[in-house]
C-alpha positions as CSV (number, residue, x, y, z in Angstrom):
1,X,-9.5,-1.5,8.1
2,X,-7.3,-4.7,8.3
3,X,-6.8,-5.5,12.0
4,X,-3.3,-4.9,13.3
5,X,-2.5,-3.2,9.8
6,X,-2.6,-7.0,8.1
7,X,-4.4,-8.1,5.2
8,X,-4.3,-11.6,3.2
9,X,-2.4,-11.3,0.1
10,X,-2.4,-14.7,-1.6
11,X,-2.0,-12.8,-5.5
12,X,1.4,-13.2,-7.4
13,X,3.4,-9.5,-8.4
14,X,2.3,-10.2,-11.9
15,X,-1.5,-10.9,-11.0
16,X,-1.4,-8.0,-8.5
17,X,0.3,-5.9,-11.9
18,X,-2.1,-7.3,-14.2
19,X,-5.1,-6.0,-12.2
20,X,-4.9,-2.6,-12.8
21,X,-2.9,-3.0,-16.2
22,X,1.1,-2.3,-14.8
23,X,4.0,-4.1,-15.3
24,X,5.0,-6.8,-13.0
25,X,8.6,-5.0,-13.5
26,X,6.7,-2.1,-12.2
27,X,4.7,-3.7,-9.7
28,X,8.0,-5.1,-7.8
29,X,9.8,-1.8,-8.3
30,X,7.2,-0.2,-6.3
31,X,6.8,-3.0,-3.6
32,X,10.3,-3.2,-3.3
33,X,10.8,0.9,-2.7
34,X,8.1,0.8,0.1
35,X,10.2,-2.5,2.0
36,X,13.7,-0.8,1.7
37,X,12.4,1.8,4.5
38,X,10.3,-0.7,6.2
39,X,7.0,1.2,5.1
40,X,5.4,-2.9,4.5
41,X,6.5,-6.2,4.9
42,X,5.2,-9.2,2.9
43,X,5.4,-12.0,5.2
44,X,4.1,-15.6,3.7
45,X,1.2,-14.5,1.8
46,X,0.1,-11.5,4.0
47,X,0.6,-8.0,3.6
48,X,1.7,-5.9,6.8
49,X,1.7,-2.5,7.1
50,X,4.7,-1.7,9.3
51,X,4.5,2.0,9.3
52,X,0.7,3.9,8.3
53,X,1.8,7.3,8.8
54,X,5.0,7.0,6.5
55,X,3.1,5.0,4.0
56,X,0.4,8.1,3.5
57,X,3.0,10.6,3.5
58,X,5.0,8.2,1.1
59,X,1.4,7.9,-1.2
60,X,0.6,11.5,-0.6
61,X,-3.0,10.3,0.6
62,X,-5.3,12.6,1.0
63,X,-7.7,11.3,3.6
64,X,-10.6,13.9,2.3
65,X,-10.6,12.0,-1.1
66,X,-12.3,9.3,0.5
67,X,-14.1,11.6,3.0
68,X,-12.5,10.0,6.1
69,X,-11.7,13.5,7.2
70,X,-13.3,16.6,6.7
71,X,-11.6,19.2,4.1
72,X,-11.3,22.6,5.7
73,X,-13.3,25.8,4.6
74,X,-11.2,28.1,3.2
């Protein structure tokens, strides 16, 4: 929803951890396993998403969770 896959992130990794109650440890962990295959980029205080599609396979999203698609009768 971010235009050009960018979004303001002007949080710290332990502020961004504390939020949903993780480690910073684990916070940076993470952020740095979706950099090492260029999946995001942190650039100054903004977030960019350098690859979408890679990203949802890497987060096994599920696009129906938040109804963007429709699920599929069976």
């Amino acid at each position: 929803m971010a235009k050009g896959y960018r979004c303001p992130m002007p949080v710290k990794q332990v502020d961004l951890a504390d939020a949903p109650g993780l480690t910073s440890v684990h916070v940076n962990r993470v952020l740095r396993d979706m950099r090492a295959p260029n999946l995001v980029t942190l650039r100054g205080k903004t977030l960019v998403i350098e690859a979408r599609d890679e990203l949802l396979k890497a987060a096994e999203f599920d696009p129906t969770y938040l109804h963007m698609e429709k699920r599929a009768v069976d």
